[in-house]
C-alpha positions in Angstrom: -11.9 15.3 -31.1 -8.3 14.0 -30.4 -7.8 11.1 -28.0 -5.6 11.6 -24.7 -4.2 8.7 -23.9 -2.6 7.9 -20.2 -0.1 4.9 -19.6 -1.0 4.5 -16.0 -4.7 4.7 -14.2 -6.1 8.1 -13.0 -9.4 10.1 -12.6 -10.5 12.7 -14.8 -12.8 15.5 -14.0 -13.9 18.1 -16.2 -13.0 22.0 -14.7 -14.2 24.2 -17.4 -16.7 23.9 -21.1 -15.5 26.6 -23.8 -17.8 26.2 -26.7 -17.8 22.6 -28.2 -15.0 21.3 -25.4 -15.0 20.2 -22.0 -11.2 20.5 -20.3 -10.1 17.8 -18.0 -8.0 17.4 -15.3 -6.4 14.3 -15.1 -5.5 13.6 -11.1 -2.7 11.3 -10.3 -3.8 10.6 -6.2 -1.5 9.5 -3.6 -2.0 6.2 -2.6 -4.4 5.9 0.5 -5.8 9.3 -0.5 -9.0 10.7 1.2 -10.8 13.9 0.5 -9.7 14.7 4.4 -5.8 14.5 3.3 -5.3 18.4 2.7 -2.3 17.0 0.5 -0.3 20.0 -1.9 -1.1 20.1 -5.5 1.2 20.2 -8.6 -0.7 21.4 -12.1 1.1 20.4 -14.9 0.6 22.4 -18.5 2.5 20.7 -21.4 4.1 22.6 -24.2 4.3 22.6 -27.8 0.5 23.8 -28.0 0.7 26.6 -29.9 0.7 24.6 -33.4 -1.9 22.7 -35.2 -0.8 19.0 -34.1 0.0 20.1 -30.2 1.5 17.8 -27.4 -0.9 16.3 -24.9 -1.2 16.5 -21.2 0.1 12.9 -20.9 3.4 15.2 -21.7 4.0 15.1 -17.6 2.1 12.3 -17.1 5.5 10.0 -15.5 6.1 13.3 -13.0 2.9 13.4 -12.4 2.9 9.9 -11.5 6.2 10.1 -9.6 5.0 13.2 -7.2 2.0 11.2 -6.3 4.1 8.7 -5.1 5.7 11.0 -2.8 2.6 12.6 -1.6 1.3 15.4 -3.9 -2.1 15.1 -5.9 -0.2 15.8 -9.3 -2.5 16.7 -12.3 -1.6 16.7 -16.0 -4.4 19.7 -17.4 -5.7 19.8 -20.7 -5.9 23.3 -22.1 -7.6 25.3 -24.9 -4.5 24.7 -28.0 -3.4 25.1 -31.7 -5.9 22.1 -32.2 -9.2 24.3 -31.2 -10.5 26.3 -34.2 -9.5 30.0 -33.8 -7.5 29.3 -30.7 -5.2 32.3 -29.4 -2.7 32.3 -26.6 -5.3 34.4 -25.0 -7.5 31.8 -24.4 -5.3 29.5 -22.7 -4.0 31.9 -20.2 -7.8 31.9 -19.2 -7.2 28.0 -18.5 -4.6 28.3 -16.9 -6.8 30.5 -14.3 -9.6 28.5 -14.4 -7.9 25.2 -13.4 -6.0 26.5 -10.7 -9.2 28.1 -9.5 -11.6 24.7 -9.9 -8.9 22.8 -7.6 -8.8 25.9 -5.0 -12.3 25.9 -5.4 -13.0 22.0 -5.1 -9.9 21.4 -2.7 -12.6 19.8 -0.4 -13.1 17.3 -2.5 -9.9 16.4 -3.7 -8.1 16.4 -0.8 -5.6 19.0 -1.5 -4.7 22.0 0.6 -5.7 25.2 -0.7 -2.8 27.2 -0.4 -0.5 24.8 -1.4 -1.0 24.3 -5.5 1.7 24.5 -7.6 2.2 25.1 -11.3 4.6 23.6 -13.9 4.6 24.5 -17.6 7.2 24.0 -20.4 7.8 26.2 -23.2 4.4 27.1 -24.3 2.9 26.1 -20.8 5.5 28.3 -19.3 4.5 31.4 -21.3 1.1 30.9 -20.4 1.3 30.0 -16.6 4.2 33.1 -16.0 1.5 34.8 -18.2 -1.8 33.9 -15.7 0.1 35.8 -13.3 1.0 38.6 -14.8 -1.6 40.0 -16.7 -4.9 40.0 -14.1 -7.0 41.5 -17.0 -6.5 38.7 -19.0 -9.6 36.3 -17.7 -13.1 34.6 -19.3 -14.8 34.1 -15.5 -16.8 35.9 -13.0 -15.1 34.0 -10.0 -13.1 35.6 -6.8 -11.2 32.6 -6.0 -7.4 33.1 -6.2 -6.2 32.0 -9.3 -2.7 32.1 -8.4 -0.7 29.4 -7.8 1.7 29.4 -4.3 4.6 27.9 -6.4 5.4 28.2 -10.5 7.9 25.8 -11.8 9.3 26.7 -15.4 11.1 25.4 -18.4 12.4 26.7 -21.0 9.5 29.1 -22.0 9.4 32.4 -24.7 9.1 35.1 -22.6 8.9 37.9 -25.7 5.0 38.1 -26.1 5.8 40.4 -29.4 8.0 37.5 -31.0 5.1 35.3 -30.2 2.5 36.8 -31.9 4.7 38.3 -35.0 5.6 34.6 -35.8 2.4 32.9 -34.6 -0.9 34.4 -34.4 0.1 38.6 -36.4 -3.7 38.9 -36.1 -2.9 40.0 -32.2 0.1 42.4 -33.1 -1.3 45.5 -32.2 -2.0 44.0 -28.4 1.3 42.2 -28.6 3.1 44.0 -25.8 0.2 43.6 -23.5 1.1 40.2 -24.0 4.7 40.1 -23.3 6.1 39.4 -20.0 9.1 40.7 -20.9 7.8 44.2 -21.6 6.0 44.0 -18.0 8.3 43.6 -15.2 7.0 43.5 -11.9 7.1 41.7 -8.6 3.8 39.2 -9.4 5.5 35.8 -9.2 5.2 33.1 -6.4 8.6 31.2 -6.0 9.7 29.9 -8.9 12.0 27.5 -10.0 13.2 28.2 -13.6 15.2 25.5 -15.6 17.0 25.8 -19.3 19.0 24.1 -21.1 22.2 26.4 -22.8 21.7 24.3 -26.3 18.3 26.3 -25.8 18.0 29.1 -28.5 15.0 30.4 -25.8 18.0 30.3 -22.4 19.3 33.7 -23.2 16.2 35.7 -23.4 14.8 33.6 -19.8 17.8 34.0 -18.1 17.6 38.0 -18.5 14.1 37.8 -17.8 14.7 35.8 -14.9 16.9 38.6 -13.4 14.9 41.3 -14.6 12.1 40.3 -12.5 14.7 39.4 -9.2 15.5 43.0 -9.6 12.1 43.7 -9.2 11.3 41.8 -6.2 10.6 38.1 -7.1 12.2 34.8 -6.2 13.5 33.0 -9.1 16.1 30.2 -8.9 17.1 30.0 -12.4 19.3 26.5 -13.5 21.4 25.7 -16.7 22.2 22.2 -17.6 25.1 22.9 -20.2 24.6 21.9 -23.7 20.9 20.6 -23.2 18.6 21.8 -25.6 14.8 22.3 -25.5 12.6 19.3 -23.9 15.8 17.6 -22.9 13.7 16.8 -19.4 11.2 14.5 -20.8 10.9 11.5 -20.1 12.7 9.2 -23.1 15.2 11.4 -23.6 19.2 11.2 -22.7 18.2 7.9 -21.3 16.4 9.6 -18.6 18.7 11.1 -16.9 18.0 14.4 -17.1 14.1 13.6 -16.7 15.0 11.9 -13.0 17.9 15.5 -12.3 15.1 17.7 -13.2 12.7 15.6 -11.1 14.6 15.3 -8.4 15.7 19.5 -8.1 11.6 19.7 -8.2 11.0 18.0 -5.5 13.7 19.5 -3.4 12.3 23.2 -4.2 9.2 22.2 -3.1 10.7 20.9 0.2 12.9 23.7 0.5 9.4 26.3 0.3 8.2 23.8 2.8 5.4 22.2 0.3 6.5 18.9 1.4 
């Protein structure tokens, strides 16, 4: 079992057990936090999980820790990933559900408002968090809680479930397009915020996809940040600057939609 490690202090709590694992949420809290603070909620799901030697929650863990400062409960989730025997994107999708559900279902507890839980996710944790809203048959529990999320927050992310599963897991090919958001447009998003650098090879394909869906019916605010390639937002790269640009246009969406 791989180690997650954490630079600053947080609490973790466990939100779902698939087979042999438990999957945490790790919960960055405001300061002065009580369970009575009906604070919003921002989920964050790393990329680069698809392959055998994945990234780790700790990914977001400085945005976390920066929108707790301001006054959201920010929590860096740990998914099923390339390093679970027999792992498919299928399950992950699942998590994605299951996480937004636990907080909607425990928001009591944690002192978050329950209709005000956003999700981020990069690259892989993009496709699988557009994905968790797209595809309602795609689910592991009996539970009626809403598993949406009231705000999705994007980067860079593959949005051609076919190219995903030729290159990555051919064993799902024949369910491929049931997979692809690109092959399902439809108005099924909450506001989203959508961000891409043009160096990307993937900014092309999102930004059609990105007006494909407008067209039918969502809100997405799609920015480029010219010649910035994939990951340029996390932290330790370009000196930080675009980590804090990208933090900063988060946190004015999320005012803007009147989360803050």
């Amino acid at each position: 079992m791989r180690t997650i490690e954490f630079d600053y202090p947080l609490m973790q709590k466990t939100y779902k057990s698939a087979g042999h694992r438990d999957l945490s949420l790790y919960i960055f809290y405001p300061e002065e936090h009580s369970a009575e603070s009906e604070k919003p909620a921002i989920l964050f799901f790393n990329g680069g999980s698809f392959g055998k030697g994945p990234l780790t929650p700790a990914q977001f863990q400085h945005q976390a820790k920066y929108f707790s400062s301001i006054g959201l409960v920010a929590i860096c989730v740990d998914y099923r990933n390339g390093h679970d025997e027999g792992f498919t994107p299928i399950q992950a999708i699942c998590d994605v559900k299951s996480a937004v559900r636990w907080v909607r279902d425990h928001h009591a507890e944690l002192g978050v408002h329950p209709n005000k839980i956003a999700v981020c996710g990069a690259s892989a944790g993009g496709y699988i968090t557009v994905s968790s809203h797209m595809f309602p048959q795609i689910d592991d529990e009996d539970n009626d809680t809403d598993h949406r999320a009231n705000a999705l927050i994007v980067f860079s992310a593959v949005m051609d479930g076919v190219d995903i599963m030729t290159r990555r897991y051919p064993e799902l090919l024949d369910i491929a397009e049931s997979l692809s958001p690109l092959h399902h447009i439809k108005p099924c998003l909450p506001p989203t915020l959508w961000m891409c650098g043009t160096a990307d090879e993937d900014c092309e394909q999102d930004q059609a996809f990105a007006a494909r869906m407008n067209e039918a019916g969502n809100e997405i605010r799609f920015l480029t940040y010219e010649g910035m390639e994939h990951g340029f937002f996390n932290y330790g790269r370009h000196e930080n600057v675009y980590y804090e640009k990208t933090k900063r246009e988060i946190e004015g969406y999320l005012r803007e939609i009147h989360f803050l």
